[in-house]
N, CA, C and O atoms as a GROMACS GRO file, in nm:
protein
  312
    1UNK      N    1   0.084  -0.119   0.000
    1UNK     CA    2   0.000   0.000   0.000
    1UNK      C    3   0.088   0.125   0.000
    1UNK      O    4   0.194   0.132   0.062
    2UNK      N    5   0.030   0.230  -0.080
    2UNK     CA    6   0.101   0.379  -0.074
    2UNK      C    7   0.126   0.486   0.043
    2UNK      O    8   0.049   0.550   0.115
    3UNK      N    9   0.217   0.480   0.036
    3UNK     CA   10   0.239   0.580   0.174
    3UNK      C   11   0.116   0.700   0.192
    3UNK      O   12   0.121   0.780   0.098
    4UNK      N   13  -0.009   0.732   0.306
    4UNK     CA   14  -0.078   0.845   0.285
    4UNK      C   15   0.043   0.925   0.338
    4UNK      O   16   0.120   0.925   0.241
    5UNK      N   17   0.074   0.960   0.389
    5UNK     CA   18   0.135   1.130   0.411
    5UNK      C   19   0.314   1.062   0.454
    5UNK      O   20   0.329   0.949   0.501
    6UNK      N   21   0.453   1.176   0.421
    6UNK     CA   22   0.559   1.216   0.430
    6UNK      C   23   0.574   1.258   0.513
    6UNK      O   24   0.467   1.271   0.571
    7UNK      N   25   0.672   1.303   0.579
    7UNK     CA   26   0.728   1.394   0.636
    7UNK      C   27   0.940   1.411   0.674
    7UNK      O   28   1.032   1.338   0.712
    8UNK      N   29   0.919   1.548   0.632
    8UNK     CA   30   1.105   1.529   0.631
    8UNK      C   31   1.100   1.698   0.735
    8UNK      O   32   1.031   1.801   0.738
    9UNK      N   33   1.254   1.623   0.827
    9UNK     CA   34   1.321   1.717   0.913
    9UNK      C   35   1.407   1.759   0.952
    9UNK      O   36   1.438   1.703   1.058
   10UNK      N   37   1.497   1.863   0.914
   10UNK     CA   38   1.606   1.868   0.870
   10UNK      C   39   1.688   1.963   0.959
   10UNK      O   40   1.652   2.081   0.957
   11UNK      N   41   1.771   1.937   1.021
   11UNK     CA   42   1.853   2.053   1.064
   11UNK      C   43   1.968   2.141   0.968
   11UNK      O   44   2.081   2.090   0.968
   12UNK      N   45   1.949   2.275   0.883
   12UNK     CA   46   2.063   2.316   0.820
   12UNK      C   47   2.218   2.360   0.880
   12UNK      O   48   2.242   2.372   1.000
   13UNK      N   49   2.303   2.379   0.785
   13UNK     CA   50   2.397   2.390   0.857
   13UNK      C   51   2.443   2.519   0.918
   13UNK      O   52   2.549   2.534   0.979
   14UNK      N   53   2.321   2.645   0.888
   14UNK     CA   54   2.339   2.761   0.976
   14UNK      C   55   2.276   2.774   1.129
   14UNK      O   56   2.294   2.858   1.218
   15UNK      N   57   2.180   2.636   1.118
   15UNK     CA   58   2.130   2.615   1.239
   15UNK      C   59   1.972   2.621   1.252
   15UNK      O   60   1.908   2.608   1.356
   16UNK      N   61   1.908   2.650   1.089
   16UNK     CA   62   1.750   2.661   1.081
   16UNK      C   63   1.743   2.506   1.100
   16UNK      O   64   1.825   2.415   1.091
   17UNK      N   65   1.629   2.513   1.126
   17UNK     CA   66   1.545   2.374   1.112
   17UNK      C   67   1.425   2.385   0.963
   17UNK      O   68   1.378   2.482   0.905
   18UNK      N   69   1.412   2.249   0.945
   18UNK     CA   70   1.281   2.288   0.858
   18UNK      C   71   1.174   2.134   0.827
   18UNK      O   72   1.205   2.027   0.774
   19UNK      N   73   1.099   2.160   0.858
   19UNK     CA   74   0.941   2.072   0.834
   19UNK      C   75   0.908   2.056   0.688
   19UNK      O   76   0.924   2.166   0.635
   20UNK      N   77   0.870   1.971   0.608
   20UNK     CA   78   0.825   1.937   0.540
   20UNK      C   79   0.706   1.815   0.521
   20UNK      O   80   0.752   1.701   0.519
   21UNK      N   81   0.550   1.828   0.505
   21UNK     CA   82   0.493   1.727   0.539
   21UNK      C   83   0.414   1.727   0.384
   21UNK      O   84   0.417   1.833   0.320
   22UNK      N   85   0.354   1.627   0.335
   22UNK     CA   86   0.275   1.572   0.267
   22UNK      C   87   0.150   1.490   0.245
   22UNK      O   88   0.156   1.367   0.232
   23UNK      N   89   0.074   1.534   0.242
   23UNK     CA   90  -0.060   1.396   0.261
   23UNK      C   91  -0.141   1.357   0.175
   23UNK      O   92  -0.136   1.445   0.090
   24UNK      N   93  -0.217   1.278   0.140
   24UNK     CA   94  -0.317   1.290   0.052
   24UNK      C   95  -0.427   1.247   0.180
   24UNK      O   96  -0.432   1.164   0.270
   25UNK      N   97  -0.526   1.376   0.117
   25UNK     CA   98  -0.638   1.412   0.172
   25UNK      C   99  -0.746   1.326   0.138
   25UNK      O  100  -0.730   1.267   0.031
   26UNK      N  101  -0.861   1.301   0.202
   26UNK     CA  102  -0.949   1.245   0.183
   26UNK      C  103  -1.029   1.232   0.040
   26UNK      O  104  -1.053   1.129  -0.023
   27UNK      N  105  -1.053   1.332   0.017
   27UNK     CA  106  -1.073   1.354  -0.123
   27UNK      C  107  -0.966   1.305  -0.225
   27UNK      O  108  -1.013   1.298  -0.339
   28UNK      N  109  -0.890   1.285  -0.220
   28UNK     CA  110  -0.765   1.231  -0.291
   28UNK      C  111  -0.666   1.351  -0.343
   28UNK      O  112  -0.589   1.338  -0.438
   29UNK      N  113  -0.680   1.467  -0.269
   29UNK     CA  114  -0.590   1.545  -0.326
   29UNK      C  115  -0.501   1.568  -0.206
   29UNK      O  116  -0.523   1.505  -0.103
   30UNK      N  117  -0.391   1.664  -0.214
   30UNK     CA  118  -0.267   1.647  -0.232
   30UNK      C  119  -0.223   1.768  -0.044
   30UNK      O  120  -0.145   1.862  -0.045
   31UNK      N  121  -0.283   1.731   0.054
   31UNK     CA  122  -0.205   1.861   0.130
   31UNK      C  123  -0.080   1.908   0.172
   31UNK      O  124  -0.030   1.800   0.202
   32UNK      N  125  -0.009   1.976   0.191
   32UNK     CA  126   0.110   2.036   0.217
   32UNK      C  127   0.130   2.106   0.331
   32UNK      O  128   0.042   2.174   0.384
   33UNK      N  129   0.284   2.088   0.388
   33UNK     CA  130   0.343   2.177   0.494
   33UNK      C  131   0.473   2.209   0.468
   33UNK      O  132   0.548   2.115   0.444
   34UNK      N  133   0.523   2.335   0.468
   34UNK     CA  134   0.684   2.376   0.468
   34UNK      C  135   0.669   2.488   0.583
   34UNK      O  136   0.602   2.592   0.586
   35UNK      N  137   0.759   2.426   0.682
   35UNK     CA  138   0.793   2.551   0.760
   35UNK      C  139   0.983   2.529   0.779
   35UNK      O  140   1.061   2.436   0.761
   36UNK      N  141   0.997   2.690   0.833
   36UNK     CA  142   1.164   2.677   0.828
   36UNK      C  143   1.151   2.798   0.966
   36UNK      O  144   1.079   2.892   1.000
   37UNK      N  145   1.256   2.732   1.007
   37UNK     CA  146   1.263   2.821   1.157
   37UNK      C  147   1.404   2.852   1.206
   37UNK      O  148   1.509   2.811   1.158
   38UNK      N  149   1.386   2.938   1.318
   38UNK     CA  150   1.515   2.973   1.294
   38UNK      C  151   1.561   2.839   1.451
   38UNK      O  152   1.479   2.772   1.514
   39UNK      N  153   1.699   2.841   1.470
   39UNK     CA  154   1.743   2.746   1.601
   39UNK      C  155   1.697   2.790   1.748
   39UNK      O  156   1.706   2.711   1.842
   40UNK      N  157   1.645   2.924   1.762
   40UNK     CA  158   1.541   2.913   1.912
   40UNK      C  159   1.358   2.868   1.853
   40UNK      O  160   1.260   2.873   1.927
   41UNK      N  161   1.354   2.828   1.705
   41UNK     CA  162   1.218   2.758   1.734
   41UNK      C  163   1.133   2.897   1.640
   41UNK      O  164   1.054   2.865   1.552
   42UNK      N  165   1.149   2.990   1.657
   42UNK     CA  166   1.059   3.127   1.607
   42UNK      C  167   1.091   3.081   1.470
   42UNK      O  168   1.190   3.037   1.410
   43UNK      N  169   0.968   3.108   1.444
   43UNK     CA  170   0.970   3.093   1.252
   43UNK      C  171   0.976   3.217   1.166
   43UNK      O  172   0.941   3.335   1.164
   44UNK      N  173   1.037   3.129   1.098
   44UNK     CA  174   1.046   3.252   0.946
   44UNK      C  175   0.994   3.243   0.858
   44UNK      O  176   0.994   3.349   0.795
   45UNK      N  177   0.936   3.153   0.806
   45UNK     CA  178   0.786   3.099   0.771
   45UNK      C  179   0.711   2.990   0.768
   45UNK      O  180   0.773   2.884   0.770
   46UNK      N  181   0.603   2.984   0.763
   46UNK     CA  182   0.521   2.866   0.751
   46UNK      C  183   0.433   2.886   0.628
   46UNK      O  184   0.413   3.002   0.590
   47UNK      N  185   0.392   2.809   0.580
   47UNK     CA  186   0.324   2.766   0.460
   47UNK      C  187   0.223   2.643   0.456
   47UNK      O  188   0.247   2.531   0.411
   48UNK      N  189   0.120   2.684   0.505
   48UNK     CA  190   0.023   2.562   0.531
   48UNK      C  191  -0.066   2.510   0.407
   48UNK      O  192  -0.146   2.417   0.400
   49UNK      N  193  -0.022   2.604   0.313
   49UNK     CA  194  -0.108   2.565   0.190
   49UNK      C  195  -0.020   2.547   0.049
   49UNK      O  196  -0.095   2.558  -0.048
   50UNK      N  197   0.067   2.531   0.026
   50UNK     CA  198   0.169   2.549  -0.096
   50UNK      C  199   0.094   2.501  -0.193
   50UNK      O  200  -0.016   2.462  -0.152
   51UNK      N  201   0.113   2.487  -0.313
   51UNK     CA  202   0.029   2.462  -0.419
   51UNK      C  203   0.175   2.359  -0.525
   51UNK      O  204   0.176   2.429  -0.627
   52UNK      N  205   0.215   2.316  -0.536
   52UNK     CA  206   0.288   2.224  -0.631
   52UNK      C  207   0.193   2.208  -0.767
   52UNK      O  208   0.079   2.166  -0.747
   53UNK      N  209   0.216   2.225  -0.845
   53UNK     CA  210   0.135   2.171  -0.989
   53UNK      C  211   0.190   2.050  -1.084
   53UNK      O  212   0.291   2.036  -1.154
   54UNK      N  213   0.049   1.952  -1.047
   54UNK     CA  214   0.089   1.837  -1.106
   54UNK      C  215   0.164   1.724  -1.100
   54UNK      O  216   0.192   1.651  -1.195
   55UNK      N  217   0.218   1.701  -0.910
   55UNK     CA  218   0.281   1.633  -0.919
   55UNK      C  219   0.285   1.534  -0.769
   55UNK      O  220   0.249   1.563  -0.655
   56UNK      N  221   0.347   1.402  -0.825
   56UNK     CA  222   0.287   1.313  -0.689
   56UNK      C  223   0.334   1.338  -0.534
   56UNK      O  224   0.398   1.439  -0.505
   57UNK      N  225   0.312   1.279  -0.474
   57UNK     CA  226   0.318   1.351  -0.344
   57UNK      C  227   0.486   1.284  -0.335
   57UNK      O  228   0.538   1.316  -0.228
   58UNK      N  229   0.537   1.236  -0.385
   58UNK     CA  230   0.686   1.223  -0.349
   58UNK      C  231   0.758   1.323  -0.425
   58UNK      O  232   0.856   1.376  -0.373
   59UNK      N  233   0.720   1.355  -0.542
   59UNK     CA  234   0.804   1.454  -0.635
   59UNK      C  235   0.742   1.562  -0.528
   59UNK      O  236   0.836   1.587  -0.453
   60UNK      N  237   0.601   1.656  -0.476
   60UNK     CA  238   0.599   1.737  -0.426
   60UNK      C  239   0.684   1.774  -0.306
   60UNK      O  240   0.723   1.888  -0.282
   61UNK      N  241   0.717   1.621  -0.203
   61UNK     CA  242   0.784   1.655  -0.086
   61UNK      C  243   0.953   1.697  -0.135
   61UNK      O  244   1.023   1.768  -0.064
   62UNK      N  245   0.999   1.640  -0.265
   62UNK     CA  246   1.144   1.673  -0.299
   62UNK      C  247   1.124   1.817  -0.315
   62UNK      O  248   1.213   1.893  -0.276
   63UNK      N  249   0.976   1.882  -0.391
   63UNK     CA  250   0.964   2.012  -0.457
   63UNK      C  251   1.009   2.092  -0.277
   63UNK      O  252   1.111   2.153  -0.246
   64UNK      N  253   0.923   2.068  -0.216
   64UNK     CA  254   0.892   2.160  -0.103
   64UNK      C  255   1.027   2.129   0.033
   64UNK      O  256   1.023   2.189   0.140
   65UNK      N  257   1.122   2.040   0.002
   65UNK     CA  258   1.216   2.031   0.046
   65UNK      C  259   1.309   2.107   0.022
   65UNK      O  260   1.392   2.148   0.103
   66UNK      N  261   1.299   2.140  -0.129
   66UNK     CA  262   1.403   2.256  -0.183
   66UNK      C  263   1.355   2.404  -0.135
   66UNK      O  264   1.424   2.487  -0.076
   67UNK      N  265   1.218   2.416  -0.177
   67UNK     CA  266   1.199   2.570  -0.076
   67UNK      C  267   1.230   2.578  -0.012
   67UNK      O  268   1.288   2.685   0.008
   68UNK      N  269   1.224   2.456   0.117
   68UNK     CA  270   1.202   2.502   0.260
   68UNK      C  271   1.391   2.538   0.250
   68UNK      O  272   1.430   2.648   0.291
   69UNK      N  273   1.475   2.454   0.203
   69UNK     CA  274   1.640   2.467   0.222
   69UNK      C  275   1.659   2.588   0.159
   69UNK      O  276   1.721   2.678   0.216
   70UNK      N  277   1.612   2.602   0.046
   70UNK     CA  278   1.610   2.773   0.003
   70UNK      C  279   1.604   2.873   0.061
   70UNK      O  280   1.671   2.973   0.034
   71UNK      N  281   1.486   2.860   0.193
   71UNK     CA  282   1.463   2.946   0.274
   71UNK      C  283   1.569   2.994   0.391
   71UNK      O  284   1.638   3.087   0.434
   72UNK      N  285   1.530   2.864   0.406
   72UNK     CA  286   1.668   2.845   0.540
   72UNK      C  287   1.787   2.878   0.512
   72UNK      O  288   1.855   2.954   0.581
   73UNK      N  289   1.829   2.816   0.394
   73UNK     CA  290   2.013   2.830   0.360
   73UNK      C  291   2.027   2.997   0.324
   73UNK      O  292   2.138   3.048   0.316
   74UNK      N  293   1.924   3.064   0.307
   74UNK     CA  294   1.906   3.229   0.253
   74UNK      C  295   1.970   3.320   0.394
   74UNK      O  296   2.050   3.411   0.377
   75UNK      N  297   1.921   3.279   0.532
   75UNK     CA  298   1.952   3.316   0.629
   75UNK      C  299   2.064   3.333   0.649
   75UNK      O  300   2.126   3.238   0.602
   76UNK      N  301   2.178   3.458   0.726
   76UNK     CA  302   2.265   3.439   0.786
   76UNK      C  303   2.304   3.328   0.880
   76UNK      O  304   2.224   3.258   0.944
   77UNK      N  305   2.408   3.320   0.881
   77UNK     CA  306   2.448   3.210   1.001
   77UNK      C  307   2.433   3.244   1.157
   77UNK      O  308   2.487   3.333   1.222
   78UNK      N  309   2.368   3.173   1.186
   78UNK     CA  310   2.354   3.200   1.312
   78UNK      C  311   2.397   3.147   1.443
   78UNK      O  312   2.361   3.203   1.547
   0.00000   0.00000   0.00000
């Protein structure tokens, strides 16, 4: 059986953290989470709704893995 929902957690190497979750929803579509925070926990964003176009929930969690490191790796070092 197919995995319903992902999730990846990552510590970067300036010291953000970052969430990435995936699910398929009841309806059979596709929900999302990217958050990236900084190392006391306060966020720098969250994203409870991302929109990916067209793609399965494993290609989406690689998609939304790269934002979230985008985000994070953007930060000074902290």
């Amino acid at each position: 059986m197919t995995e319903r929902h992902l999730e990846h957690k990552e510590t970067l190497s300036n010291g953000c953290n970052i969430k990435v979750k995936a699910e398929i929803l009841k309806d059979g579509s596709l929900g999302m989470f990217i958050g990236v925070y900084r190392p006391d926990g306060s966020v720098i964003n969250e994203n409870h709704d991302p929109r990916p176009h067209m793609m399965d929930m494993e290609a989406a969690m690689d998609w939304g893995i790269d934002i979230a490191k985008g985000i994070g790796n953007s930060q000074r070092s902290l």
